[in-house]
N, C-alpha and C positions, 0 to 999 in steps of 0.2 A: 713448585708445581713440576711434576715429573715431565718428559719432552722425550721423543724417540730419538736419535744418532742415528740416521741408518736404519737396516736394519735389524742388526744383532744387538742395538747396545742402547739402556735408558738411561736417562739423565733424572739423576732423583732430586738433590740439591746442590746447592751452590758453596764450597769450599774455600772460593778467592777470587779475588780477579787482579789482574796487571794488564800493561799498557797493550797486547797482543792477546788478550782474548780472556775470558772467563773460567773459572777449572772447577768440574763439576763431581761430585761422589755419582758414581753411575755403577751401573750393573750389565753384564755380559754374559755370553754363555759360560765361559769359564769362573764367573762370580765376579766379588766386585772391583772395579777400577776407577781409574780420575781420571774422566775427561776435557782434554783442552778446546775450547770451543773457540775458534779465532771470532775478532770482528766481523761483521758483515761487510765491510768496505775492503778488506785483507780476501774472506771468501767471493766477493763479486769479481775480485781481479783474476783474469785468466792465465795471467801471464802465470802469475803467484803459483794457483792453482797447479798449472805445467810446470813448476816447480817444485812442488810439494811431491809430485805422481814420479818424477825423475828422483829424488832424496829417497823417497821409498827404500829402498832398497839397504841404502846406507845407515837410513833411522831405523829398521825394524832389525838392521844385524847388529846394532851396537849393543854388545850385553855382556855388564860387568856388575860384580858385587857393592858397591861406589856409582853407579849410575843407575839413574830411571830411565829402566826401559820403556821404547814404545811398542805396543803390541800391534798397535793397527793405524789405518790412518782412511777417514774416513771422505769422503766428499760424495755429497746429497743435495742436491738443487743449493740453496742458499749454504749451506753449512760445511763445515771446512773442521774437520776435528781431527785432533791426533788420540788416543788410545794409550793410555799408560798404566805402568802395575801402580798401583795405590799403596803409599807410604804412610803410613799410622803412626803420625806426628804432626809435629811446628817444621816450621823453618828457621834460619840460624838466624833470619834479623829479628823473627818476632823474643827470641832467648836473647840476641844482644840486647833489644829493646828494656826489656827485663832486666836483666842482670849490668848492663852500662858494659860490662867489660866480663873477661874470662880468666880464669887461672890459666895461667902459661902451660901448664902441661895438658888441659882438657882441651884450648886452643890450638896446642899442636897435633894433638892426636884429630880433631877432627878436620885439620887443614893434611894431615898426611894422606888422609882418608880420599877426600878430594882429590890429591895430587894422584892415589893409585886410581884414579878414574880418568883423568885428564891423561895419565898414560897409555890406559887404553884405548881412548878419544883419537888419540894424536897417532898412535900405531895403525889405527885404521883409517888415515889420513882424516878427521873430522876437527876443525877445530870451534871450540865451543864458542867463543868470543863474546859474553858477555858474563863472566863468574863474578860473584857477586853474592851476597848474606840472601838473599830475597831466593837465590835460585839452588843454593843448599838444603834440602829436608836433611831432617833429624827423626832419625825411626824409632822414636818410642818403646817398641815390642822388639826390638833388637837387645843382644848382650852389650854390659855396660863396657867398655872401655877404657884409657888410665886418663886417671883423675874424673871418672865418673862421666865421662862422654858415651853419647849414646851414637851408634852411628851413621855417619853422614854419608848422602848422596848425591849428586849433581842432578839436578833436572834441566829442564829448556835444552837441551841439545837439537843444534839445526835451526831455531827457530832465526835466531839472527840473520844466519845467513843466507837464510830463503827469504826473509824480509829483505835484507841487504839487495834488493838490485836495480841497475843503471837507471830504471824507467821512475824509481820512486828516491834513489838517493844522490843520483848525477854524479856529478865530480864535485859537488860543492859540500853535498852533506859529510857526515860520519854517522857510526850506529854505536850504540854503546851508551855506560853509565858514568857520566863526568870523572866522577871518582877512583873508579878502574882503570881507565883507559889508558893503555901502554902513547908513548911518546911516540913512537911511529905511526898509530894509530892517528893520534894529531897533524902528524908532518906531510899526511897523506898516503902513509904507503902502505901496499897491501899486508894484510893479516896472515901471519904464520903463528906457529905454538907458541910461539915465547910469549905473546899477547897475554894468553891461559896462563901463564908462568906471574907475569908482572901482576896481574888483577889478582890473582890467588894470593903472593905477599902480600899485595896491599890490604887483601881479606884478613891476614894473621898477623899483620900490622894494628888492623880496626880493633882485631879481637880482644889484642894484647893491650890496647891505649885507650880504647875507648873511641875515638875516631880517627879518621883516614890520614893518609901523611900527605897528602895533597889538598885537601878537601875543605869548603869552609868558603863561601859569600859565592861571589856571581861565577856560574858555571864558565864565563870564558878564563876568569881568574885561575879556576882550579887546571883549566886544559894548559896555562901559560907553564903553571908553576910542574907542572909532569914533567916539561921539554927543560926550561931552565930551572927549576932548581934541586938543591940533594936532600935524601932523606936525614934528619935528624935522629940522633941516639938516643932509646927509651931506657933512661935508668929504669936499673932492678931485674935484667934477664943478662943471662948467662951470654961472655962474650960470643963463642961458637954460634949460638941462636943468632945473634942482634948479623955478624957475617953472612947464613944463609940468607935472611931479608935482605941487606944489601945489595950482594948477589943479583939476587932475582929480582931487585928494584932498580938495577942498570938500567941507563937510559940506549946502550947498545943492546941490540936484542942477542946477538951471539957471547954475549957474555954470560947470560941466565942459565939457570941448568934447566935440565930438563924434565918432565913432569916425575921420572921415573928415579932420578938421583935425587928429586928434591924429597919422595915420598920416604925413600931408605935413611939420607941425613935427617930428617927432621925423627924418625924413631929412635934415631941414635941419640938423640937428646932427651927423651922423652924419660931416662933412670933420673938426669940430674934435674928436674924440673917436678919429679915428684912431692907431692907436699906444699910446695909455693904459692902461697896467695897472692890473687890478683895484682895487679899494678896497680901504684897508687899516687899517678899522676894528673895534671890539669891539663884539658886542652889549651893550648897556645890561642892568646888575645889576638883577635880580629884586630887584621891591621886598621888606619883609617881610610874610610872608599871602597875597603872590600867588601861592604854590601849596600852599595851605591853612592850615590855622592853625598859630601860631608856637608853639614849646616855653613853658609857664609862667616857665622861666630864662630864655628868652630876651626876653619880654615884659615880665618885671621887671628884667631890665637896660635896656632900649630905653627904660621908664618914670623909671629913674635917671638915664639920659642925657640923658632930657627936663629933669629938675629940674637938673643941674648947668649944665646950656648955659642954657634957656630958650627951647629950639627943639625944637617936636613935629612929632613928623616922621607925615606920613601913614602908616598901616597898610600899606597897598598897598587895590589893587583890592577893589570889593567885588564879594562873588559877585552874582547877578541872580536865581540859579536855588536856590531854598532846596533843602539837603539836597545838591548836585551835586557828586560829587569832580571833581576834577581830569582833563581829559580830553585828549587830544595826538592824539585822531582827525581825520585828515583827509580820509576820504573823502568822496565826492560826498553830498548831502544829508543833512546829519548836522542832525535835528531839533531844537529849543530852545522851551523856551516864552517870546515875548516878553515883554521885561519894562516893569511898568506906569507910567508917567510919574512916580511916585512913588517911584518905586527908581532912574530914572536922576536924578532931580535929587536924591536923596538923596545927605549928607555933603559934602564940597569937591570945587570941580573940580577933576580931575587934572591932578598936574604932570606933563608929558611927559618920560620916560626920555631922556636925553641920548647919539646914541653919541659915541664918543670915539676920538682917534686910538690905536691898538693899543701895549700898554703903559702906559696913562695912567691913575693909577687916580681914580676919581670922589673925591671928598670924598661923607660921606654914604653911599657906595656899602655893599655887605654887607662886603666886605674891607677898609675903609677903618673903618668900625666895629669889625669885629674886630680889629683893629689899634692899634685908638684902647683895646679893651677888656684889649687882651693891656698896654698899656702902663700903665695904672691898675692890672691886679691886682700886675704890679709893683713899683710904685712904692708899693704896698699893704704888696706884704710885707715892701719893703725895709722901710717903716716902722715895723711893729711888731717885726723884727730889733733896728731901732736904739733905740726905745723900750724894748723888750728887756733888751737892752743896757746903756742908760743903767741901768736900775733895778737889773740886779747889780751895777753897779760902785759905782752907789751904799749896797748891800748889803755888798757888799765894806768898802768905806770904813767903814763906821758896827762892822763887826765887828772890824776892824784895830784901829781907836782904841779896845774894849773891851779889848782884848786887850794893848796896848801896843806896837802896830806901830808902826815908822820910816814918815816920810812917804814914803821910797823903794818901802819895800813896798807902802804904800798907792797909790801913783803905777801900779805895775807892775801890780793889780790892773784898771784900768783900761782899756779897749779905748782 
C-alpha cells in the first residue's frame, strides 16, 4: 500500500528491511528512489532527530561512483526517512547466500570497488562503521567487471553513527556486526578508518572461504577471538593476496592500509586471479561450548580423553556477555556490552580454527573425536565379550571335570 514521505516523495513498496528501518521503492520528482524509513521508536527520539538535521549536510555531499547516495533526508511528524538513488539489483549477502563462496578474482574486484568508496568516505572525514555483505548492493544494470562482477556499492552511510550516541549506547554498549568488528572496537576505543579497513578484509575473506575468520557460536566468542586470536591461511590464492588480508586484518589499527592503497593492490592482483575457481575449502569444526554449553556425557567423555592422551583440549570460546544465548543476528547495529579487560585476557589465548582442504577431516575436530569415541566403546565391548567368554568356558571346564567329561568335551566347550 502506497504512503506519502513528505511531501515530494511516495512510498510504493516494500524492498527490505533491517534492524534500523524499512527500505522502500518510492517515487519523487526527479523518478524513482529507495526510501529508508527508520523505526518509529529511532524517529520519536529528538535527540536522533537533531542529529540527523546536523549530518545533513555531510550525507547529502557524500557522492561517489561506489557509494549510495543520499538525496534527501526527510522528517514529517512520525517519520524519519533518508532519500536515496535506487540501485537495480541484490545485495552481496543475498549472491553469497547463493553462491556459498566467489571466484577470487570476482571477489576482488568487487571488494576493490568498496574500498574506492570507503576512500572517498574517509577523505570527507565520514566513517562508515559497519561494512558488511548486507550493506553492499550489486547494480545489475551496470557494466560487467573482471571475472564477471557486476558493480558494487556501499549503502548505510551515517546511519551508525547517528544511532551510535551516549543517550542510547553509554560506555557499556558497542554498535556493529559481531563478525566485523575491528578489535579496537571491542577494547572500547573510539572508531577511526581502519575499522572500514578491518570489516572490508574480513568481507573478502567471507567471500573467498565461505565464512568469516572470526565468526562462528556465541557472539561473545566471536568478539574474544578478533582481540586474541590470528587469522589462518586459505589454501589456493595467490601469496601477495592472502598478505593484503593479513595486513588489513591486524589487530593494530595503524598497521592497515588505507581504503585508497587497499583499492589500487587489490587491481594489481586481479591479472593473476583470472580464470580461478572458487575456493574449495570447509569451514573449521565448532569447537566444544562454542554454541553453548556441552551435555554432562559429553564433558565427561572430553575429560576421559584428557587423562588417556594427556592433552586438554580448550573448551572452546568463552562467552564475554554473562547469561547471553547464542545469537546468529546479523543485522545492522546489533548492541553488546563491551567486555572488561579482565574477561578478554582471561583463560589461554585462542587457537585459531584451521580451514582445510574439503574432505579432509581435522584430527581433534568434533567428528574426528566421535570417531575416536565410536572406536573405544568398541573395542570396549569387544572386550568384555571376550572376558565374558573366557570365564564360561572356564566354567564349563571346571564342571566337565566334576562330572567326568573327555577332554574332547571339555575342548568343544570352549569358544
Amino acid at each position: 500500500m502506497a504512503r506519502k514521505i513528505g511531501s515530494r516523495y511516495t512510498a510504493n513498496q516494500i524492498l527490505g528491511r533491517g534492524s534500523a528501518g524499512t527500505v522502500w521503492l518510492g517515487e519523487g520528482p526527479d523518478g524513482p528512489v529507495a526510501i529508508k524509513l527508520l523505526r518509529e521508536d529511532l524517529a520519536s527520539d529528538q535527540e536522533l532527530v537533531g542529529r540527523f538535521v546536523q549530518e545533513r549536510t555531510a550525507l547529502l555531499g557524500l557522492e561517489h561512483p561506489h557509494i549510495v547516495s543520499v538525496r534527501d533526508l526527510v522528517v514529517d511528524g512520525n517519520d524519519l526517512a533518508l532519500v536515496m538513488d535506487l540501485v537495480r539489483g541484490t545485495d552481496l549477502r543475498t549472491r553469497l547466500e547463493r553462491e556459498r563462496r566467489l571466484a577470487p578474482e570476482a571477489a576482488v574486484a568487487i571488494v576493490a570497488d568498496v574500498a574506492d568508496g570507503l576512500a572517498a568516505a574517509h577523505a570527507a572525514g565520514v566513517v562508515h562503521r559497519d561494512v558488511k555483505p548486507e550493506n553492499v548492493l550489486l547494480d545489475m544494470q551496470g557494466p560487467l567487471g573482471p571475472g564477471g562482477a557486476h558493480p558494487a556499492l556501499l549503502t548505510d552511510f551515517g546511519i551508525a553513527k547517528l544511532i551510535d550516541s551516549p543517550k542510547r549506547t553509554r560506555a557499556t554498549k558497542i554498535i556493529g556486526t559481531p563478525d566485523y568488528l575491528a578489535p579496537e572496537i571491542v577494547e572500547g576505543l573510539p572508531p577511526r578508518a581502519a575499522v572500514d579497513i578491518y570489516a572490508l578484509a574480513t568481507v573478502l575473506y567471507e567471500l573467498l572461504a565461505g565464512f568469516t575468520p572470526f565468526g562462528g557460536g556465541h557472539p561473545g566468542a566471536v568478539l574474544r577471538r578478533h582481540v586474541t586470536e590470528t587469522v589462518v591461511p586459505l589454501p589456493g590464492i595467490p601469496d601477495e593476496l592472502w598478505q593484503l588480508i593479513v595486513q588489513c586484518l591486524a589487530k593494530a589499527p595503524a598497521s592497515r592500509l588505507r581504503a585508497s592503497e587497499l583499492a589500487a593492490r587489490l587491481r594489481e592482483q586481479l591479472p593473476s586471479l583470472a580464470g580461478m575457481a572458487p575456493l574449495d575449502v570447509d569451514e573449521p569444526d565448532a569447537e566444544p561450548g562454542e554454541d553453548g554449553p556441552e551435555p554432562p556425557a559429553a564433558e565427561s567423555e572430553r575429560e576421559r580423553e584428557a587423562e588417556d592422551t594427556g592433552v586438554v583440549r580448550r573448551r572452546g570460546a568463552v562467552p564475554l556477555v554473562p547469561g547471553a544465548k547464542p545469537d546468529s543476528n546479523r543485522d545492522t547495529h546489533t548492541s553488546m556490552r563491551v567486555p572488561g579487560p579482565d574477561e578478554l585476557a582471561g583463560g589461554a589465548r585462542g587457537t585459531a580454527r584451521v580451514p582445510r582442504a574439503s574432505g579432509v577431516r581435522r584430527p581433534g575436530s568434533a567428528r574426528h573425536r566421535a570417531a575416536a569415541r565410536r572406536r573405544r566403546v568398541t573395542l570396549g565391548v569387544a572386550g568384555v565379550v571376550l572376558v565374558a567368554a573366557i570365564g564360561a568356558g572356564a566354567w564349563w571346564a571346571t564342571s566337565g571335570d566334576d562330572a567326568g567329561a573327555t577332554p574332547r568335551e571339555t575342548t568343544s566347550s570352549t569358544p
